[in-house]
C-alpha positions, 0 to 999 in steps of 0.5 A: 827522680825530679824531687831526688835530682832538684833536692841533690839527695843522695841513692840512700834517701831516694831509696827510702822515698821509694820503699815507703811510696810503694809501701804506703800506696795501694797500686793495681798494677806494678809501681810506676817508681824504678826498683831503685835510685841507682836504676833510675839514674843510669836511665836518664844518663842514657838520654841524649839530650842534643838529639831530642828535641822536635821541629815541626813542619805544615805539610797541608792545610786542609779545612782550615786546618794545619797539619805538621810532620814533627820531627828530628831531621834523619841526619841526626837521628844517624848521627846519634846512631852512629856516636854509640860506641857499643854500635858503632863496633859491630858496624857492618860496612860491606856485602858478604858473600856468606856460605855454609858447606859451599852453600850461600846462605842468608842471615844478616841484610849484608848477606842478601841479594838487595845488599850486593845490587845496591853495593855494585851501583855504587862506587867501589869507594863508598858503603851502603848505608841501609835505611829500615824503616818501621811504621805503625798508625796510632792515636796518642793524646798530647796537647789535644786529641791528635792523630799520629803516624810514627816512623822509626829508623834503624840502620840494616848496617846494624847486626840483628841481634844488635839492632833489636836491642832499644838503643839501636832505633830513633824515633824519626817524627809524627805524620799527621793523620787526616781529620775529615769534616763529616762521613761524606768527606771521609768516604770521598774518593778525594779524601782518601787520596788527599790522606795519600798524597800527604802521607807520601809528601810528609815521607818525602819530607823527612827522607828527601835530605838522604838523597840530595848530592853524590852520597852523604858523609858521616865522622866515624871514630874520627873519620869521615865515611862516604855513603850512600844511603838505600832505602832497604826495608820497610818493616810494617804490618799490612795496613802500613805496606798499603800505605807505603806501596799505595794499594789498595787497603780493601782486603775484598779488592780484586788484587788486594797483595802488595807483593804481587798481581794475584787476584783475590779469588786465587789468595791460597790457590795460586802457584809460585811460579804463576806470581806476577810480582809488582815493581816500580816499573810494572806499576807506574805503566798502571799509573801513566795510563791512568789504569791503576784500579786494574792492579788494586792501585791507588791513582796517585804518584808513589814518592818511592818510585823515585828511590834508588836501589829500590823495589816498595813492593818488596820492600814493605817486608812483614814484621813477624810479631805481628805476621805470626804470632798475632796474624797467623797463629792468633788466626788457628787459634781461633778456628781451633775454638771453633771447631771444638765448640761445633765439636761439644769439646772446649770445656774439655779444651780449658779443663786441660789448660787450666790443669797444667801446673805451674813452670817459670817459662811458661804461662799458665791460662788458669781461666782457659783460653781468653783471646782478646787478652792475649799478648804476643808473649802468651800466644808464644806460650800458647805454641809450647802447649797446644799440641798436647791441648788437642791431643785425642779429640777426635778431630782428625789433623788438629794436633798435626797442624799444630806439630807443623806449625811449631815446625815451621816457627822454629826454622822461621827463627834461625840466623842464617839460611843456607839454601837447602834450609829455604827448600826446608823452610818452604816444604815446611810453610807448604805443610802447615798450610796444606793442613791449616786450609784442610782443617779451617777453610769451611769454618773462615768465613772468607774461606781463608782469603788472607793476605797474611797465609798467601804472602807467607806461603809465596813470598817469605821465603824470597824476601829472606834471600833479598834481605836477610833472615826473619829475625831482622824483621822485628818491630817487638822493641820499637812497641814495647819500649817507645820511650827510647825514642822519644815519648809521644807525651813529650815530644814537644818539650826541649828538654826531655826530662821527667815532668811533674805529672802535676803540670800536665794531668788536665792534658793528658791520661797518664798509666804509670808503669815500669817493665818486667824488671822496673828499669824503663818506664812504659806508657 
């Protein structure tokens, strides 16, 4: 794109230097070249440059080190939300008191309960603006080895399936991960909570601009539109809720649950009605007595508690790609392994796998099952097949659970939730379970202790009444596509262009690489 733009050459040109590049090199993996010059243009017209560009914050010096949040302030980052026209259309302003057949339901945020507490705190004269925000640890290489934290935000004023397409999130900053000098200092007590302090300090860094004054105002359509902005949900897998909630991220701890108080040695067998959830008020008694191990709590001050309109506990609700497909499932699959190979039957298993012929909509595992290659994608896959793979093994209940388990994923995708359907729901979650426990308990070597199977039999279905349906809980798009938000290999440039790999191939590893239809870059 930078020889075609600076060489003002027309598509037909640009076209044939892509056709004779692909033809001429020998690629392993798709061309890192979009399908054509028309596709590459409408991608960089998408990208707003104003809003691009990063400053750079030092929360910390430690060990002679700085430490920076880099960012765009969160004002803008909505303001560039808000200036899409596609978006700003299907704006949801108000709480909906939704019902089916006299029903309440549940289906967009604006539907749940959070939603009609924060809106009655309020004035009757301003809206809710619902701040989602996701979080997931990663290491990225630019300018040297760095360790990043990257916070994404999303706006639950959005509706779902809006909001899970690309351009409906902003890549908010980096927090900076903590360097220790040696293995002591990293085991230290005082490390870990000096890692805590500075996370939540970078957090409050970024958010605190949302909650100085009486609300905050944004042009909308040419209007000024008074809200007040919530924190409403933070979509995370389990490391992240920890962080975020500051409890412990030991799984052995003896109240290991961000939700609520349960003991670790109670993870599958405890009642809903014997739940003890946490919340600001319960915690913070831990916190100014100085007892908070007593409730697997880290000693150290939690920046949400100061949030309005906000519990933290749960807030951290669980992304289903990660929770599900990648948690739960990925979990039975395994067992399922081994089983059949305590039964003399996986040859059998991958014989049947790889006999299946070929369709467009499914994968084919022609190899058997390889699990540490396994995308979330395929193990969707894997759900349209296994109930027929173990069919007649004589293992009594392995096919049932997986019927039960296809049961409970499809009612777990549906749009809106009467309350009869979250009766349903649960009967269904408490039947696969019932069977998963049977079937795997003596094969787990924790004897099934997860958090992921306990917080989805006691709490999924609480949180779809506080927030909304699952499918608002998604995080496929910020990870599959994270050059809409910012590249993490650019975001110190200031203007967010193409860069010549030439200019930077001594800093950084480069896999060149375009999506299934060759539209969007993906690194």
């Amino acid at each position: 794109m930078v020889l075609v733009i600076e060489n003002n050459l027309n598509n037909k040109a640009g076209n044939a230097i892509i056709k004779f590049f692909n033809k001429h090199l020998d690629l392993s993996q798709l061309s890192p070249l979009p399908k054509n010059i028309e596709t590459g243009r409408k991608f960089m017209d998408k990208m707003n440059i104003s809003q691009l560009s990063y400053s750079k914050y030092c929360v910390l010096t430690h060990n002679s080190q700085d430490y920076f949040v880099h960012y765009r302030p969160i004002k803008n980052c909505i303001k560039n939300l808000l200036s899409n026209p596609d978006i700003l259309k299907n704006l949801i302003f108000r709480y909906e008191n939704s019902k089916i057949e006299d029903e309440k339901s549940y289906g967009e945020q604006n539907s749940g309960n959070w939603w009609k507490r924060a809106e009655r705190s309020i004035s009757n004269h301003a809206n809710i603006l619902s701040i989602i925000l996701y979080s997931d640890a990663t290491t990225t290489d630019t300018l040297g080895k760095s360790s990043l934290h990257p916070i994404y935000v999303s706006l639950g004023n959005i509706p779902t399936w809006r909001r899970n397409k690309e351009d409906a999130k902003q890549l908010l900053g980096y927090l900076p991960i903590l360097s220790a000098k040696n293995e002591t200092e990293k085991k230290s007590s005082e490390f870990k909570e000096l890692a805590r302090e500075t996370f939540h300090n970078s957090i409050k860094f970024l958010l605190d601009p949302l909650f100085q004054g009486d609300g905050v105002d944004f042009n909308i359509d040419g209007k000024d539109i008074w809200f007040f902005p919530r924190i409403s949900t933070i979509i995370c897998d389990w490391p992240e809720a920890c962080t975020f909630s500051l409890t412990y991220k030991s799984a052995n701890s003896n109240y290991p649950c961000h939700f609520c108080l349960v003991q670790r040695e109670d993870l599958i067998d405890i009642r809903k009605d014997q739940v003890i959830l946490r919340n600001h008020i319960n915690m913070k008694e831990y916190f100014d007595s100085n007892t908070s191990k007593l409730a697997g709590l880290e000693q150290v001050n939690n920046y949400f508690w100061s949030i309005p309109n906000l519990n933290i506990y749960a807030a951290t609700v669980p992304d289903r790609m990660h929770h599900l497909d990648l948690g739960l499932f990925k979990y039975q699959i395994e067992f399922t392994m081994e089983l059949l190979k305590k039964k003399k039957s996986l040859n059998k298993v991958n014989e049947r796998i790889a006999d299946i012929p070929r369709h467009s909509q499914l994968k084919v595992f022609k190899k058997g099952i390889q699990l540490s290659r396994l995308t979330a994608s395929e193990y969707r896959d894997m759900m349209k097949i296994m109930v027929f793979v173990v069919d007649d093994l004589q293992i009594e209940d392995l096919s049932e659970v997986y019927v039960k388990w296809n049961e409970m994923y499809l009612l777990s995708r549906s749009e809106k939730f009467k309350e009869s359907d979250l009766e349903n729901f649960q009967k269904a979650i408490d039947d696969w379970a019932d069977l998963f426990i049977k079937l795997f308990q003596n094969i787990s070597n924790s004897h099934l202790k997860f958090l992921k199977l306990h917080s989805w039999i006691c709490h999924i279905v609480d949180t779809i009444r506080e927030y909304g349906a699952i499918n608002g809980y998604t995080t496929e798009t910020y990870e599959k596509t994270p050059f809409v938000y910012g590249c993490p290999l650019l975001r110190l440039v200031e203007v967010y262009n193409f860069i010549e790999i030439e200019a930077i191939e001594d800093t950084i590893h480069v896999v060149p690489r375009f999506d299934k239809n060759n539209e969007y870059f993906v690194i």
